[in-house]
N, C-alpha and C positions, 0 to 999 in steps of 0.2 A: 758460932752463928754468923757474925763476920766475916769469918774467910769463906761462909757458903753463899755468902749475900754477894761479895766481891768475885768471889771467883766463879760460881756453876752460875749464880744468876745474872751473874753483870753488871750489877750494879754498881753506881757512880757513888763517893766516898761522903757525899753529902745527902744521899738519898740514905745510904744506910744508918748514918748519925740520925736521921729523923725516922727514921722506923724504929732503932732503938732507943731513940732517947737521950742519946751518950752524943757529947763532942766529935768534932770531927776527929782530931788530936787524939781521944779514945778510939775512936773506930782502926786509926792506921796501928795503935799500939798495938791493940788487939789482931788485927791480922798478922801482924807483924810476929808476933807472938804465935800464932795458931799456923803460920807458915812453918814457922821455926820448929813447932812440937811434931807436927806434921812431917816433916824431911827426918827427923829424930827416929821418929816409931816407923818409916819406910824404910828407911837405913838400917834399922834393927830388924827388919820383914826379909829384905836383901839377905842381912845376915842370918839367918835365922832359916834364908831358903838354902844359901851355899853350906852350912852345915848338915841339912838337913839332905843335900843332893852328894857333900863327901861321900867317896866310895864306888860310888856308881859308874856304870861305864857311859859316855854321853854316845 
């Protein structure tokens, strides 16, 4: 929820700590965290397309 508040809405790091509730401190962990899973499961999407296009002729 974090990294949708920071990143698709724009939100400012202080704005989102008060709409959730949580520290500021919390809010950056948690992007920070939700960037990180995020580049993970694209990164395996990546891979998971070059396996899926082996073989074929481009």
């Amino acid at each position: 929820m974090a990294v949708v508040l920071r990143d698709v809405m724009d939100l400012e790091y202080d704005e989102i700590a008060e709409i959730l509730g949580i520290p500021g401190g919390t809010v950056r962990s948690r992007i920070a965290r939700g960037r990180a899973r995020l580049a993970e499961l694209l990164g395996n999407q990546t891979t998971t397309d070059e396996r899926h296009n082996q073989g074929r002729d481009a």
